[in-house]
C-alpha positions in Angstrom: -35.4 14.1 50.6 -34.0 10.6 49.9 -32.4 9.2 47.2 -32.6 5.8 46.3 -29.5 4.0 45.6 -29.7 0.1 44.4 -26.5 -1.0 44.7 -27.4 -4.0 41.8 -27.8 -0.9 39.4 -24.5 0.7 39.7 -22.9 -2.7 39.3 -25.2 -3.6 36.2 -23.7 -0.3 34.6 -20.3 -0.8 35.1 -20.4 -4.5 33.8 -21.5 -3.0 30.8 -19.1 -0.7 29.9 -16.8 -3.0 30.7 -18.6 -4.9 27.9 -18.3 -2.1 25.5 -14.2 -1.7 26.2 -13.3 -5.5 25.6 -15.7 -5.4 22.6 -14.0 -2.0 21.8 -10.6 -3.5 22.0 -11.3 -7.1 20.3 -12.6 -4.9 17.0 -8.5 -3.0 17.2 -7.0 -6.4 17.7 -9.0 -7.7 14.8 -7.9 -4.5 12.3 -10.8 -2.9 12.3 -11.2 0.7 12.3 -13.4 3.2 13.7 -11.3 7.0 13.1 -10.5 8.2 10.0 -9.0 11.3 8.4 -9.1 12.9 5.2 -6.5 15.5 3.7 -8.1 17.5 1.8 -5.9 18.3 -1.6 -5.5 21.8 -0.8 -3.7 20.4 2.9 -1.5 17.9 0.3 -0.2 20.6 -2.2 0.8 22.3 1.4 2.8 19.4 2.5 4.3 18.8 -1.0 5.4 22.8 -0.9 6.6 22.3 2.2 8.7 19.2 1.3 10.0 21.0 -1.3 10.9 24.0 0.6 12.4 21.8 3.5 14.4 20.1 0.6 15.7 23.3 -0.8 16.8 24.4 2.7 18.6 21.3 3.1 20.5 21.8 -0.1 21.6 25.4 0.5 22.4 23.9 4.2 25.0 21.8 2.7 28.3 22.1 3.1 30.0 24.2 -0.4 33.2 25.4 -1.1 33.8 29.2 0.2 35.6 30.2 -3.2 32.2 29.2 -5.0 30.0 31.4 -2.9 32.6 34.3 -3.0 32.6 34.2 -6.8 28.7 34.0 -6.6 28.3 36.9 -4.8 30.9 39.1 -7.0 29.1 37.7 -9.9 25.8 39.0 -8.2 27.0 42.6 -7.8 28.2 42.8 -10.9 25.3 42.0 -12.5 26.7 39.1 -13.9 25.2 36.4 -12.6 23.1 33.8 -14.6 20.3 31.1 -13.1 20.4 28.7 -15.4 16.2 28.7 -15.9 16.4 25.2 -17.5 17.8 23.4 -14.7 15.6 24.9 -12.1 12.5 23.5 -14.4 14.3 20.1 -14.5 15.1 20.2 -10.9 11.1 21.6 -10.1 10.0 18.5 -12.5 12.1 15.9 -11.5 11.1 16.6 -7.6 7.5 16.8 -8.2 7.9 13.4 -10.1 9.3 12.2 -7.3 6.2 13.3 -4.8 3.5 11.9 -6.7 1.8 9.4 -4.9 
């Protein structure tokens, strides 16, 4: 069996997509796009969670004084502890404020 090769072919196909690439990369260098993404607003209310989350870790990371958490703790086991409900509202609020886009 034989194949046929024309060399004048191959060439003519690899001019053009060379053609495509440069006209590929003038359209980046001129701004425009061709991927985009959408975040759905389920996948947003994740990230903000997880913002918040990563914030409170980073909170309770900082460094506090040990007589504070001591007295925390006995105040826990006694049952005497209090969260202050109004101030975890205000903190909630004031973060999610500061997430809105």
């Amino acid at each position: 069996m034989k194949i046929g090769f024309d060399p004048n072919k191959a060439v003519g196909l690899y001019d053009a997509a060379g053609k495509e690439i440069k006209k590929k990369n003038a359209a980046r260098s001129s701004g425009e796009s061709f991927d985009r993404i959408s975040i759905s607003p389920e996948a947003q209310k994740f990230r903000q969670a997880a913002e918040f989350s990563g914030a409170v870790r980073a909170a309770l990371n900082q460094e506090t004084d040990a007589g504070l958490i001591a007295d925390i703790k006995q105040r826990v086991a006694a049952g005497e502890y209090h969260v202050p409900s109004g101030k975890v509202a205000d903190a909630i609020l004031k973060y999610a404020e500061s997430t809105e886009a």
